[in-house]
N, C-alpha and C positions, 0 to 999 in steps of 0.2 A: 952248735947248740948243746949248753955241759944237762945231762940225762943223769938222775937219780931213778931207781928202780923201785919202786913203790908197790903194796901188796897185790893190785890189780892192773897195773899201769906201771909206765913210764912217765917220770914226773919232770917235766921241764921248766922251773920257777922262774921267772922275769925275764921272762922273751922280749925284747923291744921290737915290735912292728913299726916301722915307720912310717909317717904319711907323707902326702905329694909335696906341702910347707914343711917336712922338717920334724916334725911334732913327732914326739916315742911316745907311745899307746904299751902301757903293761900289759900284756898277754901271758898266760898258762894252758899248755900243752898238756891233754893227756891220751895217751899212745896205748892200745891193746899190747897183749903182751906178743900177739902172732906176727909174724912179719908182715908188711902192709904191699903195695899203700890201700889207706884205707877210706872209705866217704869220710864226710865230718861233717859236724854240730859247731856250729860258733852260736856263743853267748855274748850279747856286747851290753853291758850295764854300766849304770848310774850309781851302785848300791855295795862294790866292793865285787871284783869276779873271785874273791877266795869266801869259799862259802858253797860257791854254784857248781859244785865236783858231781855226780850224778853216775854212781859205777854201771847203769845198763849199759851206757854207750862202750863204754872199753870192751864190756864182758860181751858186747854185742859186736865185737870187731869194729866199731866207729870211732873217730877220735873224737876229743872236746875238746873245744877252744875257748876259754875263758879271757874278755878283754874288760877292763877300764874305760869308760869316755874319757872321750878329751876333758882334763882339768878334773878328772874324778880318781880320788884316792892315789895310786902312785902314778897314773898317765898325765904326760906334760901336756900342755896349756891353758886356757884357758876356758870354763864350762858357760855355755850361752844353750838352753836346751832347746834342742832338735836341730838347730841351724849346721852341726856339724858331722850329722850322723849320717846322710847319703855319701858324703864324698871319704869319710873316716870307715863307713862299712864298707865302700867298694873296694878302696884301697886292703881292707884288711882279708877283704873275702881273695882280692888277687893274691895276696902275700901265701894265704893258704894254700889254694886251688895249686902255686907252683912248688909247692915243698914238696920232698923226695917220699914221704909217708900219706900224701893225699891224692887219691885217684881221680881227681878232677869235681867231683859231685861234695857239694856244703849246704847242710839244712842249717835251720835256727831256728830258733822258738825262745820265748821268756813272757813274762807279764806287764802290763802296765808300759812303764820307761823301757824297756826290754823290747815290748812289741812295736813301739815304734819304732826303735832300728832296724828294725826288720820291713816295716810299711813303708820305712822312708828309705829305703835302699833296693826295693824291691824293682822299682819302676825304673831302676839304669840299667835294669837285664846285663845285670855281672852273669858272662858264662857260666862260672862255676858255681852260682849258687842254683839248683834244683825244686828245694820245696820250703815253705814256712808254717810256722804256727804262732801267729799273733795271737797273744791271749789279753780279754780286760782292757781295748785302750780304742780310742774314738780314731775314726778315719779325718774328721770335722773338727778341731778344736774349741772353733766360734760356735758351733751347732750343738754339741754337747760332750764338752770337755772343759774347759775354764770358764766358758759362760756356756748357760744353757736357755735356749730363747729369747736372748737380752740380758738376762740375770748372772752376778757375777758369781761362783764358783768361792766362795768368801772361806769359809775351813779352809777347805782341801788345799786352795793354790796359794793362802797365807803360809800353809804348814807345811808345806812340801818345797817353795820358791824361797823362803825366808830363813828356815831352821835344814831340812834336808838338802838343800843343794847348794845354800849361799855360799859352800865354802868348800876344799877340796872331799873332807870327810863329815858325811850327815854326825848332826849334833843336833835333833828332833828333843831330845835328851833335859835340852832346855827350856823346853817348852811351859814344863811342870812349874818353873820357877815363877811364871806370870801366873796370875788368874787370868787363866785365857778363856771363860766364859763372859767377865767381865771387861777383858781386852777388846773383845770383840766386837764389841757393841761401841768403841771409842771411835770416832771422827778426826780429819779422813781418812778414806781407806787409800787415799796414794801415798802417802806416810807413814804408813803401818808396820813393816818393815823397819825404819830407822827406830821409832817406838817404842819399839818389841825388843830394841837391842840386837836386830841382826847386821845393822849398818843400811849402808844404799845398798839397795839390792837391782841393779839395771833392770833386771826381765820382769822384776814383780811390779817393777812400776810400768812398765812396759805395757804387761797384761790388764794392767788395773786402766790405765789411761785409755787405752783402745778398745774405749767399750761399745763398737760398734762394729760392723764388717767393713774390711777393706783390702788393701795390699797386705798389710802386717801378717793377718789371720789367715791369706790368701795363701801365702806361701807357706803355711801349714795343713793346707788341705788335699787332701787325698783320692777325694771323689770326683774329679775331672781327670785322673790320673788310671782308674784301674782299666782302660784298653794297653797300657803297657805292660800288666802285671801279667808274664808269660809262664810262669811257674804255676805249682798245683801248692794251693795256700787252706789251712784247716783254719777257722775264725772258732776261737773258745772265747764264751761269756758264761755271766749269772745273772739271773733274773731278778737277781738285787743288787748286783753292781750299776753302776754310772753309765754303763755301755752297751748293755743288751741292745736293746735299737743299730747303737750303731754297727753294731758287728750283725744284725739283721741285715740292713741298711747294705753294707759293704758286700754281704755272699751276693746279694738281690746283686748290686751293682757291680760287680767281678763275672758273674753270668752275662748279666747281661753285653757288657762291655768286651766279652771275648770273642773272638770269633775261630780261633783254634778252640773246636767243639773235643777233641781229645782232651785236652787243657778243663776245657769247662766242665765237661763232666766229672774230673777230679775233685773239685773243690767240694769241701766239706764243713759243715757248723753246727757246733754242739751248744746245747743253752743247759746249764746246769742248776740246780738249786742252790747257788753262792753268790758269792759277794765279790771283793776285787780280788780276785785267786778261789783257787779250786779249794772248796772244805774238807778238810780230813776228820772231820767230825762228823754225823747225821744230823746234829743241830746246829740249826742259826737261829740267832733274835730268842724268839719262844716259841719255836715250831721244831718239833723234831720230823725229818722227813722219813726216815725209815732206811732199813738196809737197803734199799734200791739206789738211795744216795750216793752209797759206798761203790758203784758203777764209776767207770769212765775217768778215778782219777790217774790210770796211767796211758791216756789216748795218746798223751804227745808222743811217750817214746815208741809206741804201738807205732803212731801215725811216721815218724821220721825212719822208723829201723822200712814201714813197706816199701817208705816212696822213695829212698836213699838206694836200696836192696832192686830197687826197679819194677816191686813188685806194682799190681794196679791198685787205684785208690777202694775199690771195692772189696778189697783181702782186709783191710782197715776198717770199713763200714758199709755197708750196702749201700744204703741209701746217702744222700747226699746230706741230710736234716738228720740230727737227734735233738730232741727237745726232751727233760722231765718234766710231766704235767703235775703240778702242786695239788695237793688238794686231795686228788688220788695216789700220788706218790711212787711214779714209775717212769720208767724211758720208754720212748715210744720213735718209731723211725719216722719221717715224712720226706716226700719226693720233692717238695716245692714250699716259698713263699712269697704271696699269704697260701694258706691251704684252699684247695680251690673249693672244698666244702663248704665255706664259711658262712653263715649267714649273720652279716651284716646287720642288727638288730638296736633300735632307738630305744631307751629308756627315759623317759621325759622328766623333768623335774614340773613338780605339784604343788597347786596346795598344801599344808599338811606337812612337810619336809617328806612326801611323797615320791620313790621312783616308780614309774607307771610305764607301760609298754603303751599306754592309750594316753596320746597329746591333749592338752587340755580342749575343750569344746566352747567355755566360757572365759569370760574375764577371772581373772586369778590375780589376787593381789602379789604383790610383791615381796621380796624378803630382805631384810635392808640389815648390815653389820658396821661398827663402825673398825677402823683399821689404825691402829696409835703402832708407830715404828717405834716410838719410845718401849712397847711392850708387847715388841715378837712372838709370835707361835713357834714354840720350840722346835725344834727336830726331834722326831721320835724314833728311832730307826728308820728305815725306808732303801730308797735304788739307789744306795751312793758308796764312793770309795774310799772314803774314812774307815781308817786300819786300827788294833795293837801298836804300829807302826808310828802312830800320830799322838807319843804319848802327852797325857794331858788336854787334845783333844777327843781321842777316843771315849775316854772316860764319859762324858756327856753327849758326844754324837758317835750312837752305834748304829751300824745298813743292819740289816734285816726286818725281820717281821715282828713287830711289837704291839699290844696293846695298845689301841690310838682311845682308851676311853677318859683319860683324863685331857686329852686334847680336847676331844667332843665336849666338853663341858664348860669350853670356853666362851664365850658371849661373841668372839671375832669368826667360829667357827661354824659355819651351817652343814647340816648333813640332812640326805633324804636318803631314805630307806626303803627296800623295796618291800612287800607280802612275804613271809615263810612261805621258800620254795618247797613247790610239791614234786619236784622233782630233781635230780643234781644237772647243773646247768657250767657247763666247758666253755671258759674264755680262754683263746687262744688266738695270740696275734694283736695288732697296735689298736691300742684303745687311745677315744678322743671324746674330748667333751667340746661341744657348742654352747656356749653362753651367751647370754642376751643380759648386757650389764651396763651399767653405768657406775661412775665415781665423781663424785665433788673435785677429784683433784686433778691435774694436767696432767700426772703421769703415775701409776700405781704396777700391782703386781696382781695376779690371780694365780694361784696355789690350786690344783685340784687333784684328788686323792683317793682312788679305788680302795675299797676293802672289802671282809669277808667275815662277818659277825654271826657269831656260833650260836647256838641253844641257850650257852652258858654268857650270854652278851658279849664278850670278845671280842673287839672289832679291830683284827686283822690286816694291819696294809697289804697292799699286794703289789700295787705301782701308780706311780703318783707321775704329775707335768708339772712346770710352772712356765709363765709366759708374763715378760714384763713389754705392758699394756703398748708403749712405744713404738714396737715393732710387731705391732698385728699385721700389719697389711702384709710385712715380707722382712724376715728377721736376715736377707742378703742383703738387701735396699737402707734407706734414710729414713732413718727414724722419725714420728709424726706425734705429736704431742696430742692428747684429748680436747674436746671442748668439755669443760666440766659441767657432769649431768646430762648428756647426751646418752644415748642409747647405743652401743656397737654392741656387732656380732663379736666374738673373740673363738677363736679355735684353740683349746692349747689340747699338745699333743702331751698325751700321757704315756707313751713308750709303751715295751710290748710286753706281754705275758702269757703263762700259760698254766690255768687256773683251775680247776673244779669246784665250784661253789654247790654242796655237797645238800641233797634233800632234808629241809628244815635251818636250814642258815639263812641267810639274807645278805643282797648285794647293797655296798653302802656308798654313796658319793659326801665326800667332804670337799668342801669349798670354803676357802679361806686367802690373808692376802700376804701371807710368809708363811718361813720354814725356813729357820735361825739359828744356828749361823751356817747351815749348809749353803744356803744363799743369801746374798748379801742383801740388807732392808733398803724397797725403795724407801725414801724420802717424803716421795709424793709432790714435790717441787715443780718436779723437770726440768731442773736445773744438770749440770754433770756430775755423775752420782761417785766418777773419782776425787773429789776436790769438793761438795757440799758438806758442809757440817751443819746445816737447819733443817729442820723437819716439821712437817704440820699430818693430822690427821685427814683422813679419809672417812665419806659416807659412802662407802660401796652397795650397792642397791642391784637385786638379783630378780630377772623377769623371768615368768613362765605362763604362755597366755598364747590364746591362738595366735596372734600378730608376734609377740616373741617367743617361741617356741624353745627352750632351755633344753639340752637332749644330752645323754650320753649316749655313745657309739660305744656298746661293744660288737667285739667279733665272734660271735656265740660257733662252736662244733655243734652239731648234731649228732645223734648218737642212733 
């Protein structure tokens, strides 16, 4: 291997690893300058591995191993994403683990497409790899990743399957060159892709066509999978990323699922006030969170130098839980989720666009909106992972915390409001709303939207669900079309949070039936919503009344 001597490091530029087919994977090598052998850090990305150099690990005595995916930037063959990252990471983890500079022990960590080489390689219990830190990325794909509750994932996995991966080197670049506000909204969306000028794109139609659970989406799921996960794994989100939930979802299910209680008591998850990656800034959207913010952005290498080093998981964090509580704007430890404090608490929708802790007692009329797909409810910030990254859409769909008041003012958009709190009131953990609804149409969508409206009117998202109507009963099951003008229950989960709604503010629910183009518009047909290009409007019709009882769940702290 020819070694250039670099100011902190030894520099090893285009190492070919090879795989079990044949296939050379570009790797970079960086070596401390001490004699070894040393643990290591493998990076395996989608996004170019020159770029991903990180001098702690050298100056920390660890090495770093930067690779290419398959068919990504200079690694040979062909890129099909996720399908080839379990048997491309084990292979490269062995190639490591037996080199003359590696002691046996390899962590990884990275974000997004990053962390799933690490989730998905995780479960072949390669000897040599030790510990991870998946940061930003869903264990579920079907669940809440390309679709979320039925709904398709319509930005994010245009922009990311079409312009950033269609081809060896992302070219997102080009995005700008469409009106991609106006692209969007173009029919069908299985043909969006050739369109757009990125060509066939196999996986985008892939994902677009399989809009249902099955095999396809099976084999990318992770939550029947973590009793093999034998290593001590740290899960990093943001409370306004696309994944909070699920990297909930996942600590929950990795405890549970372990039964080496050594192991379990390791595992670690930190929820921060960001987006898809850790903020180097105190502000997102139009909330500055404060110097407390500036916390915890160097946990990864904290976290890989203890558990690499042998030390235990508790020299990295005491407790197993760090969450920042918004609102008050601090870290705070917790032992468990949900918090076993929790009180569980209904907020009823009313009369009046009323949220009331006391369920109606009389008949309550109704609240009725009509829903035209021709003319979507924007995206306004919110929990998603639309980047800088995504230029061109960025520009129009930004995650964070924004002014929802010119939303509110829309005739599709219902909101109730609770009383000026007399006192500051702590949501923390999965909030859900129960609806009692009906629509005119066979199949629609329901949008619903927590916020946090200030003295100064401000009404603040904080986390929002959407649930396309099809799959109430059970979004792993066969989808069931409505009777239109029928009455169901609907649950949609609004993901989790962790909130202070501060004395004199008010809690706010919005109810509406998009949020455009972060998910893709039902039609309202029920027809197949990869392959329709017709659309009719919706009478969506909102009950709250002893017989349907219309309620939000939050999960209120006690103080």
């Amino acid at each position: 291997m020819k070694m250039a001597k670099g100011k902190d490091c030894f520099f090893a530029h285009k190492v070919w690893v090879t795989m079990r087919d044949g296939i050379k994977l570009a790797t970079t090598v960086y070596l401390p300058l001490k004699g070894g052998p040393h643990p290591a850090v493998l990076v395996r990305t989608a996004y170019n591995r020159i770029g991903f150099y990180d001098p702690f690990f050298v100056k920390n005595n660890i090495a770093l191993v930067t690779q290419d995916c398959r068919g990504r930037y200079e690694s040979g063959g062909n890129f099909y994403p996720f399908v080839n990252e379990p048997d491309d990471g084990f292979d490269t983890l062995q190639w490591i683990g037996k080199q003359p500079w590696c002691n046996g022990k390899i962590g990884m960590f990275g974000d997004s497409y990053l962390a799933a080489t690490q989730l998905l390689v995780a479960p072949l219990q390669n000897k040599f790899l030790k510990v991870i830190n998946p940061r930003f990325m869903a264990a579920d794909c079907w669940k809440h990743a390309y679709y979320c509750d039925g709904a398709f994932s319509l930005a994010l996995s245009w922009s990311w399957l079409c312009f950033e991966t269609a081809t060896k080197i992302s070219h997102a670049v080009a995005m700008p060159l469409l009106d991609v506000k106006q692209f969007l909204k173009s029919l069908p969306i299985i043909n969006m892709d050739e369109r757009s000028g990125a060509g066939v794109v196999p996986y985008f139609r892939d994902y677009v066509s399989h809009c249902k659970f099955g095999k396809f989406w099976h084999l990318l799921r992770l939550s029947d999978k973590y009793d093999y996960f034998k290593i001590p794994v740290l899960l990093t989100a943001g409370w306004y990323d696309n994944y909070a939930a699920e990297a909930v979802n996942m600590f929950t299910g990795l405890q549970k699922a372990n039964t080496n209680e050594s192991i379990k008591k390791q595992h670690r998850l930190i929820i921060g006030p960001w987006t898809h990656g850790i903020n180097y800034s105190t502000t997102l959207g139009e909330l500055d969170f404060g110097p407390e913010a500036e916390k915890e952005r160097d946990s990864t290498q904290r976290w890989l130098n203890c558990i690499l080093k042998n030390k235990p998981a508790t020299d990295f964090q005491k407790a197993p839980i760090r969450i920042f509580v918004m609102g008050k704007n601090y870290w705070r430890d917790e032992q468990e989720w949900p918090l076993k404090r929790t009180c569980y608490t209904y907020f009823y929708l009313r009369t009046g666009r009323r949220l009331d802790a006391k369920p109606p007692a009389t008949e309550e009329s109704p609240d009725c909106y009509v829903y035209d797909p021709e003319n979507p409810v924007p995206t306004c910030g919110g929990n998603h992972s639309v980047g800088p990254y995504n230029p061109g859409l960025y520009d129009f769909v930004k995650p964070g915390p924004y002014d929802q008041h010119s939303i509110e003012q829309r005739n599709d958009v219902l909101i109730y409001t609770s009383r000026i709190l007399a006192r500051d009131i702590e949501i923390t953990g999965h909030v859900k709303l129960f609806l009692y609804a009906s629509s005119s149409a066979k199949d629609t969508d329901f949008v619903a939207r927590l916020t946090d409206v200030y003295p100064d009117r401000r009404s603040i998202n904080i986390t929002e669900g959407i649930l396309r109507v099809r799959f109430r009963k059970n979004i792993w099951g066969k989808p069931e079309l409505l009777v239109p003008d029928k009455i169901y229950l609907f649950e949609i989960d609004m993901q989790v949070t962790s909130n202070v709604f501060m004395a004199g503010h008010k809690i706010r629910l919005q109810i509406t039936s998009s949020n455009f183009p972060l998910w893709d518009r039902n039609l309202n047909t029920g027809n197949n919503p990869a392959t329709d290009t017709r659309y009719i409007k919706a009478r969506q019709t909102i009950f709250h009344s002893p017989k349907y009882p219309s309620a939000l769940l939050l999960p209120i702290i006690p103080y």
